[in-house]
DRENVEX-930038 format. One record per residue: residue in one letter; chain; z, x, y of N, C-alpha, C, CB in turn; residue number from 1. Coordinates in steps of 0.05 Angstrom, whole numbers, plus 5000, padded with zeros to 4 digits. Glycine has a CB too. Layout:
// residues N
+----+----+------+------+------+-------+-------+-------+------+------+------+-------+-------+-------+-----+
: aa : ch : n.pz : n.px : n.py : ca.pz : ca.px : ca.py : c.pz : c.px : c.py : cb.pz : cb.px : cb.py :   i :
+----+----+------+------+------+-------+-------+-------+------+------+------+-------+-------+-------+-----+
:  A :  A :    Z :    X :    Y :     Z :     X :     Y :    Z :    X :    Y :     Z :     X :     Y : NUM :
...
+----+----+------+------+------+-------+-------+-------+------+------+------+-------+-------+-------+-----+
// end
This chain:
// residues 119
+----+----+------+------+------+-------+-------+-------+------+------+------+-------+-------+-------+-----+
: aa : ch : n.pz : n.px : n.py : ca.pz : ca.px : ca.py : c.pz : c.px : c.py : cb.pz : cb.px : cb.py :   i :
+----+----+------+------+------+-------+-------+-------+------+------+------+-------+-------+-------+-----+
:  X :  A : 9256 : 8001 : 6496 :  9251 :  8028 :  6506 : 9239 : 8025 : 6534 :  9233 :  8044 :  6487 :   1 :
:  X :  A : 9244 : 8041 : 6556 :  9244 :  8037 :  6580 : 9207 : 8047 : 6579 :  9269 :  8056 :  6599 :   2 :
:  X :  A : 9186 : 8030 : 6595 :  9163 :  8040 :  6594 : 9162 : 8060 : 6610 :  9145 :  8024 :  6597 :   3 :
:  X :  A : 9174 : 8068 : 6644 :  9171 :  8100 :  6646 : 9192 : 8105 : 6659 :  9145 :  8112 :  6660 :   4 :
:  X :  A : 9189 : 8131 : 6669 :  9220 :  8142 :  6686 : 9238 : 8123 : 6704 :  9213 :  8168 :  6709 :   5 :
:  X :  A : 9213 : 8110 : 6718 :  9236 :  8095 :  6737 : 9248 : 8078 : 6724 :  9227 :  8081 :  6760 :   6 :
:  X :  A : 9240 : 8064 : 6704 :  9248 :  8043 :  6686 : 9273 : 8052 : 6680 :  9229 :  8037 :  6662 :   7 :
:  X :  A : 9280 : 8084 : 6662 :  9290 :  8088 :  6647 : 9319 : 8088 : 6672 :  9277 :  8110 :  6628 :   8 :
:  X :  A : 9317 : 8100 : 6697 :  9332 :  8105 :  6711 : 9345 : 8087 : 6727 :  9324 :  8118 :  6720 :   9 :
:  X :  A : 9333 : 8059 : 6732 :  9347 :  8031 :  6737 : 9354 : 8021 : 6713 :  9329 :  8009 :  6752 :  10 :
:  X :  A : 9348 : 8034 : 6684 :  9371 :  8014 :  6668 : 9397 : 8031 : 6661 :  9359 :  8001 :  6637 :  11 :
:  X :  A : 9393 : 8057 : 6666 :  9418 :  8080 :  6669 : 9433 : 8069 : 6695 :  9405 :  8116 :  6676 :  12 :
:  X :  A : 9423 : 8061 : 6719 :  9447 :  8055 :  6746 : 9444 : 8025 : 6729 :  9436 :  8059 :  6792 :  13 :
:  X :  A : 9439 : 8012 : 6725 :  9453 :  7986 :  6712 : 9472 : 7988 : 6689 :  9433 :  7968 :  6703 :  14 :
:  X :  A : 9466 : 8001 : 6676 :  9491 :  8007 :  6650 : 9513 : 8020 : 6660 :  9481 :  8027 :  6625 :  15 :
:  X :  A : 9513 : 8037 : 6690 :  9541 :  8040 :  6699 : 9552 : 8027 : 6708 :  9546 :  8053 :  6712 :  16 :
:  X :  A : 9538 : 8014 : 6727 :  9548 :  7989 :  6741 : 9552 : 7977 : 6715 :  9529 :  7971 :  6763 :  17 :
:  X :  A : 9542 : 7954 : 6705 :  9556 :  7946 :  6681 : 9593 : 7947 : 6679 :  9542 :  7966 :  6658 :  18 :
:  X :  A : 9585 : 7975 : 6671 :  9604 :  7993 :  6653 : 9630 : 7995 : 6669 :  9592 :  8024 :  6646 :  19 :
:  X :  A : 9621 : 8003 : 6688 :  9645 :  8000 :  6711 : 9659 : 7973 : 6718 :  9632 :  8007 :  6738 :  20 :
:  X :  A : 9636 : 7955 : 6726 :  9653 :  7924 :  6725 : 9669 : 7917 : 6701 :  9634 :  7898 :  6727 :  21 :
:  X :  A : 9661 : 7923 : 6686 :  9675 :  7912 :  6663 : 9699 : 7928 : 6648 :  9654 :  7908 :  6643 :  22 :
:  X :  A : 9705 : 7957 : 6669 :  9720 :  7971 :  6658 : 9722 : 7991 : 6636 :  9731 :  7960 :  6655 :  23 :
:  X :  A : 9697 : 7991 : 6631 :  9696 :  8014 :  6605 : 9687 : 8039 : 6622 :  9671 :  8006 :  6575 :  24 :
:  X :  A : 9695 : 8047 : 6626 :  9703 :  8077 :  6651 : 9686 : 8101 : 6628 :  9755 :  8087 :  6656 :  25 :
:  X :  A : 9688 : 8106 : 6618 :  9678 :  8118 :  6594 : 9657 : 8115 : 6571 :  9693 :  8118 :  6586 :  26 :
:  X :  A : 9647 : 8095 : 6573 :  9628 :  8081 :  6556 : 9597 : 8096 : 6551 :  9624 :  8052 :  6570 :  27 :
:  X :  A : 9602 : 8100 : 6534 :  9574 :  8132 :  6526 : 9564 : 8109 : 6507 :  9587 :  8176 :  6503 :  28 :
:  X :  A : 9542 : 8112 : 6497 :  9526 :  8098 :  6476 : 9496 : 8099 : 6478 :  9532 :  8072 :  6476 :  29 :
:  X :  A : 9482 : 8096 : 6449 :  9460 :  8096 :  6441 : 9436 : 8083 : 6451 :  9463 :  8092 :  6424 :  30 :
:  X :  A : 9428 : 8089 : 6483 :  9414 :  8062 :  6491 : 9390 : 8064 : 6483 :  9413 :  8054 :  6520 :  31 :
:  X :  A : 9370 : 8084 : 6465 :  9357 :  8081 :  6450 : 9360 : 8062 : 6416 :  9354 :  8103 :  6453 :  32 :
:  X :  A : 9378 : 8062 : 6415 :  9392 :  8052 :  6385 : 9386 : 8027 : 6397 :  9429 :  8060 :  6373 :  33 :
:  X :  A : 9404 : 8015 : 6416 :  9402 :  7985 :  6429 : 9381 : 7972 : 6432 :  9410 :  7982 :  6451 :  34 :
:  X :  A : 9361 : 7994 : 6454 :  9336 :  7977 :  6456 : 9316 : 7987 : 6432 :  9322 :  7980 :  6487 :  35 :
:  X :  A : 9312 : 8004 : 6417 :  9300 :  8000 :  6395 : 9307 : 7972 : 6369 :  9305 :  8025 :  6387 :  36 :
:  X :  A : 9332 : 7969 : 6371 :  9346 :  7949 :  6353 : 9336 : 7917 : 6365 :  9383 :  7954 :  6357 :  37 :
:  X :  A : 9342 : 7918 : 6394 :  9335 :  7890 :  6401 : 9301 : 7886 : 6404 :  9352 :  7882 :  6431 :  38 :
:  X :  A : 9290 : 7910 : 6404 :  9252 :  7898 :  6406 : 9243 : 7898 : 6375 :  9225 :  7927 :  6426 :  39 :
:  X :  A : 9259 : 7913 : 6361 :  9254 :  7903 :  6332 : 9263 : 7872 : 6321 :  9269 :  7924 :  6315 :  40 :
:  X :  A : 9283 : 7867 : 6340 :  9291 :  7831 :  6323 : 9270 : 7809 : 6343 :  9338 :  7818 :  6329 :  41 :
:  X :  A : 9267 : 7820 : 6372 :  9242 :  7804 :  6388 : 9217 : 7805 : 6369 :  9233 :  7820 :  6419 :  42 :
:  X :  A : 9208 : 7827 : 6357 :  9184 :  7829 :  6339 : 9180 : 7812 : 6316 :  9184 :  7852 :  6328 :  43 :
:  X :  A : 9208 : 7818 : 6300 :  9215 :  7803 :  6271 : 9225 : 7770 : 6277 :  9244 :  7823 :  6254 :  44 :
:  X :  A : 9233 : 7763 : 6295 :  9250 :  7742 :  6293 : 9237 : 7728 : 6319 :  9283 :  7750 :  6292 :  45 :
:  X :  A : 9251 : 7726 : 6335 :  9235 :  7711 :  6357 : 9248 : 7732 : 6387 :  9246 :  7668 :  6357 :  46 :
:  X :  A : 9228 : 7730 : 6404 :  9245 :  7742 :  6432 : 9274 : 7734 : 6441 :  9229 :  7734 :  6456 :  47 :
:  X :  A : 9276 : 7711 : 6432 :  9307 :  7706 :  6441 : 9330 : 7714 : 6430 :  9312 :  7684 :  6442 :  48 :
:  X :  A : 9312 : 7726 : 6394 :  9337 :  7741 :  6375 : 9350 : 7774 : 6393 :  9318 :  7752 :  6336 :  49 :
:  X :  A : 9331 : 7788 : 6414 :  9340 :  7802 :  6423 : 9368 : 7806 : 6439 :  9324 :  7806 :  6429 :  50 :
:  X :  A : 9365 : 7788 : 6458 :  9398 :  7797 :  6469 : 9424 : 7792 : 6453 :  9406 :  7780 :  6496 :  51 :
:  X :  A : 9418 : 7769 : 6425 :  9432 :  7752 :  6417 : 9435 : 7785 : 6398 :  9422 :  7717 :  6407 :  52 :
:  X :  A : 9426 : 7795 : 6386 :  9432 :  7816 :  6365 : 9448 : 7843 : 6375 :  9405 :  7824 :  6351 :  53 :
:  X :  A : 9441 : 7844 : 6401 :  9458 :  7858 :  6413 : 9480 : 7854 : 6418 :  9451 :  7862 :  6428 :  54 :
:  X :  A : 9492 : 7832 : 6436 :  9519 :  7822 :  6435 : 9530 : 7826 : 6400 :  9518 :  7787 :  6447 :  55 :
:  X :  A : 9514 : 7808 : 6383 :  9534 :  7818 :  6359 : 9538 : 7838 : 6345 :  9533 :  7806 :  6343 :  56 :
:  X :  A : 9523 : 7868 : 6347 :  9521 :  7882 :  6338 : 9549 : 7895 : 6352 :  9495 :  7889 :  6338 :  57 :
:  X :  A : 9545 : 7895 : 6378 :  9568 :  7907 :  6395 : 9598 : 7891 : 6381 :  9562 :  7898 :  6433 :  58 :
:  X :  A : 9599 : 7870 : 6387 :  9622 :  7855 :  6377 : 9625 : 7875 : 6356 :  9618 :  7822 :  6367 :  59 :
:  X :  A : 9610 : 7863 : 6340 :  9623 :  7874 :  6304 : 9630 : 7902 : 6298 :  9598 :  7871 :  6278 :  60 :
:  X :  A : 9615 : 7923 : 6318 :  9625 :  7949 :  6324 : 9646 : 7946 : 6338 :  9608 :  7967 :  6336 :  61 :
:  X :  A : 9653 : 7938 : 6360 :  9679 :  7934 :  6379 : 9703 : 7924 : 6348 :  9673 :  7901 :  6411 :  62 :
:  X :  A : 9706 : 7907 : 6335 :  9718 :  7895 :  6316 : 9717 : 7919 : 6304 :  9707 :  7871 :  6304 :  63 :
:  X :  A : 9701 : 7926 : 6286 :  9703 :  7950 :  6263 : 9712 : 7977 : 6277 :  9672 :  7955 :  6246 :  64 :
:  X :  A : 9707 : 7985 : 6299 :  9712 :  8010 :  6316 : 9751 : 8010 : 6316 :  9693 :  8005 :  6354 :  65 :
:  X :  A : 9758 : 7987 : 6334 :  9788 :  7981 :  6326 : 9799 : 7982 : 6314 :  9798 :  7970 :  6326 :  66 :
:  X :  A : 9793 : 7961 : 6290 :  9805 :  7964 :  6268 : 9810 : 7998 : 6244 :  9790 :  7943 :  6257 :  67 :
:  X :  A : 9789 : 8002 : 6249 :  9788 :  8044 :  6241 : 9807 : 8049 : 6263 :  9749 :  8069 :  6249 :  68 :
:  X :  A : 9812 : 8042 : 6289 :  9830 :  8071 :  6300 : 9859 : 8060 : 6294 :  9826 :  8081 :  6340 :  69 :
:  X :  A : 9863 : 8037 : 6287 :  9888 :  8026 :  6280 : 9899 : 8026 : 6254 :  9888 :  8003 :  6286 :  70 :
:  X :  A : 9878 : 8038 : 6232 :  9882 :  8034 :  6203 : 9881 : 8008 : 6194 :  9906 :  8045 :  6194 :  71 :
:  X :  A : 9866 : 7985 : 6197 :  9868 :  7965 :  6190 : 9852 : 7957 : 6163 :  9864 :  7952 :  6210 :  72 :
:  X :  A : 9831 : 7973 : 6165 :  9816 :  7966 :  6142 : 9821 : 7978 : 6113 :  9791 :  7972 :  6148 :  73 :
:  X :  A : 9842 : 7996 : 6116 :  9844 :  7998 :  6082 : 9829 : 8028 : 6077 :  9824 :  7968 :  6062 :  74 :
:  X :  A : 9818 : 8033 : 6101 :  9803 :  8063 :  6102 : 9817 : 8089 : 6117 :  9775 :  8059 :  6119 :  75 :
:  X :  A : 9823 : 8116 : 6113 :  9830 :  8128 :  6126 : 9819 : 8129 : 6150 :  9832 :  8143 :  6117 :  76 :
:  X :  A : 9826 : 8127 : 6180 :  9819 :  8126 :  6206 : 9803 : 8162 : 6204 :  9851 :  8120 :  6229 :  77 :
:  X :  A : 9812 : 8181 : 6193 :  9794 :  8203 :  6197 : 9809 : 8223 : 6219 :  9765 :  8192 :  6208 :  78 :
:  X :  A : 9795 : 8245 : 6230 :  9804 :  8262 :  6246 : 9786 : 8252 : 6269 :  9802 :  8292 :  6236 :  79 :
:  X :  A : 9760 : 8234 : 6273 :  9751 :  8225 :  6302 : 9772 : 8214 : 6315 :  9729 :  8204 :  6302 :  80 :
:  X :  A : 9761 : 8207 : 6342 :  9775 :  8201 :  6358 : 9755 : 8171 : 6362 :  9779 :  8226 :  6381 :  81 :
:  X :  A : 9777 : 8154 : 6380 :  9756 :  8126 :  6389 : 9726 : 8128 : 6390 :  9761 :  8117 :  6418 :  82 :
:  X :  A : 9716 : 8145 : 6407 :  9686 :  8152 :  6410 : 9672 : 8153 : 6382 :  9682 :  8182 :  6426 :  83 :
:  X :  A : 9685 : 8159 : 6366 :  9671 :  8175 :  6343 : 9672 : 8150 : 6325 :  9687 :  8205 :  6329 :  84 :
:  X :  A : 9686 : 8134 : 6323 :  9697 :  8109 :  6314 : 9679 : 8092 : 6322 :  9723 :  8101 :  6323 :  85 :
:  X :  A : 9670 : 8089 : 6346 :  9652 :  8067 :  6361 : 9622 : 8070 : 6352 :  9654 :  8070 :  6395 :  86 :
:  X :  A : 9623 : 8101 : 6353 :  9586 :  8113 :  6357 : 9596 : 8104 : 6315 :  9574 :  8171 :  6376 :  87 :
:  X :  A : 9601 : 8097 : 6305 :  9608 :  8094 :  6273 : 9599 : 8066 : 6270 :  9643 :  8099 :  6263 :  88 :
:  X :  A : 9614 : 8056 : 6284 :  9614 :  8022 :  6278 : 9583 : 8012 : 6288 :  9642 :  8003 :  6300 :  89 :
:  X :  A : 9576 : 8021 : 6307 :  9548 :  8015 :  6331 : 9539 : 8024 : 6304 :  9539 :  8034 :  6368 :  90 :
:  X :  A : 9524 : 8047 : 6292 :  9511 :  8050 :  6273 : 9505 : 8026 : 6251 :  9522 :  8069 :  6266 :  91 :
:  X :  A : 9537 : 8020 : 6238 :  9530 :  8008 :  6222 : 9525 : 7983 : 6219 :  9540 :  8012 :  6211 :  92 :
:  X :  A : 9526 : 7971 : 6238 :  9520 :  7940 :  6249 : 9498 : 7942 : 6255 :  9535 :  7928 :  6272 :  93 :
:  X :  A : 9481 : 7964 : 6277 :  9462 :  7965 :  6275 : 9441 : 7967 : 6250 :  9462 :  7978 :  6287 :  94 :
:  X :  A : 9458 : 7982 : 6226 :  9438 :  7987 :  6200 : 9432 : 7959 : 6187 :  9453 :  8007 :  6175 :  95 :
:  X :  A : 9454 : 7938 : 6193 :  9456 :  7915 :  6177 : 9431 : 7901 : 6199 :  9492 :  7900 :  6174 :  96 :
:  X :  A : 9437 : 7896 : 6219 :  9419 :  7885 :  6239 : 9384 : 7894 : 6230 :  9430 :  7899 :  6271 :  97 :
:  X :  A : 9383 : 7916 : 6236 :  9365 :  7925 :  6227 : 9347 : 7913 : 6195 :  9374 :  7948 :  6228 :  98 :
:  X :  A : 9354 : 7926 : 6179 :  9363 :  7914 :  6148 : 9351 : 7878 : 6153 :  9407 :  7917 :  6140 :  99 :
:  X :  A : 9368 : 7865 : 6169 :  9360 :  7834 :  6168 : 9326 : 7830 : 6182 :  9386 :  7815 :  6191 : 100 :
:  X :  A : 9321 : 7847 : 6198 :  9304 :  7844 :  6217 : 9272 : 7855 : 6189 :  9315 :  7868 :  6251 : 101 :
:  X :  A : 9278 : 7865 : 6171 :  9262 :  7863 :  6159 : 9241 : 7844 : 6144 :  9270 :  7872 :  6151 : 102 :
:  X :  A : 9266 : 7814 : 6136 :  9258 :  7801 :  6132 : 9256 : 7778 : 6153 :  9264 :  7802 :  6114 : 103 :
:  X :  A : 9249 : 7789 : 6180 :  9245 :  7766 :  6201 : 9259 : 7744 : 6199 :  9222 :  7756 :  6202 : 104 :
:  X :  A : 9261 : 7726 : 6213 :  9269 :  7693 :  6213 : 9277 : 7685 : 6188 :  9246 :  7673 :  6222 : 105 :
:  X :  A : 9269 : 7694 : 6164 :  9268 :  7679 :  6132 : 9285 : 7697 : 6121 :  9237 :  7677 :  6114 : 106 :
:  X :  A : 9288 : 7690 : 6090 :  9309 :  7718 :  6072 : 9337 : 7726 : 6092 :  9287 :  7757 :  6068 : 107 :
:  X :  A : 9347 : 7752 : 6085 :  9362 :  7767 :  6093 : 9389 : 7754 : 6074 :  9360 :  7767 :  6126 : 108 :
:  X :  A : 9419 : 7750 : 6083 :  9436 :  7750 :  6069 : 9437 : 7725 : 6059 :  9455 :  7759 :  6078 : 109 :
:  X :  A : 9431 : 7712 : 6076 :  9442 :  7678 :  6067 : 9420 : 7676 : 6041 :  9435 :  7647 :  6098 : 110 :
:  X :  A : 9403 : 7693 : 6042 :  9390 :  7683 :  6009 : 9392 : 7702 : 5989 :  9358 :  7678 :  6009 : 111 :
:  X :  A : 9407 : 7728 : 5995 :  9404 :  7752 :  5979 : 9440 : 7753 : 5974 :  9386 :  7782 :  5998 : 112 :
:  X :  A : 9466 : 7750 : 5988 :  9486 :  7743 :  5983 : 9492 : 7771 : 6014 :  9496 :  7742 :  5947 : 113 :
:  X :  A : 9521 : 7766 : 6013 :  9529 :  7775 :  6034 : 9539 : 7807 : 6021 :  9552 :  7753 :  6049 : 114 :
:  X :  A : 9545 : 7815 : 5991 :  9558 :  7837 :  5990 : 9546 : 7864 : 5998 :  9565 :  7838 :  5966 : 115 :
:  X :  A : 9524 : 7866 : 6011 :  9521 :  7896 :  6023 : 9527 : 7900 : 6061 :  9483 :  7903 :  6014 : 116 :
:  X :  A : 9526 : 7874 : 6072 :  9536 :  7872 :  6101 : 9559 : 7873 : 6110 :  9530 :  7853 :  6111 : 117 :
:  X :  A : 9584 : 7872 : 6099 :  9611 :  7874 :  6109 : 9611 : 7892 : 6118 :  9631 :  7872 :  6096 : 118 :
:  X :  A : 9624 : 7890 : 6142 :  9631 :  7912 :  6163 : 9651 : 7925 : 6156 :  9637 :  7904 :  6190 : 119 :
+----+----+------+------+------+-------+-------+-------+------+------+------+-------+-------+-------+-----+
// end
């Protein structure tokens, strides 16, 4: 979470820039969800679990977001559109992320089994 305005407003012109280099022309998202998600796994896990949970959270939403607008998973795709698909997948990767970050560094699936995390 950005500590004050200016903070909040150089990581807003960096997430366009970003966003722009990389072509996602459109790219809306939860940057409270993000940086709440990654200072919770810096807390629970170690500081370096932060960027690392982000990249995969995104992945696994990018992966699960697709696969919904393509019908791949065996689920009806719905009346959303991509956006609605993405802000879907970001959630639930985040819930799992989250969810792990409970039990810090120790526990989580590899000792409890994997069937409530599938994306």
């Amino acid at each position: 979470m950005p500590a004050n305005d200016d903070e909040a407003q150089i990581l807003d012109q960096w997430s366009h820039r970003l966003a722009n280099a990389l072509q996602l022309l459109d790219l809306d998202f939860d940057r409270e969800l993000i940086l709440d998600l990654a200072g919770e796994s810096a807390r629970s896990v170690t500081h370096a679990a932060a960027p690392i949970t982000a990249l995969m959270v995104g992945y696994a939403a990018g992966l699960a977001a697709g696969a919904r607008n393509t019908g791949t998973t065996g689920t009806a795709t719905g009346s959303g559109g991509p956006k609605e698909a993405s802000a879907a997948a970001v959630a639930q990767a985040a819930a799992v992320a989250f969810r792990l970050c409970e039990d810090g560094a120790d526990g989580g699936p590899s000792s409890k089994g994997w069937a409530d995390t599938a994306q």
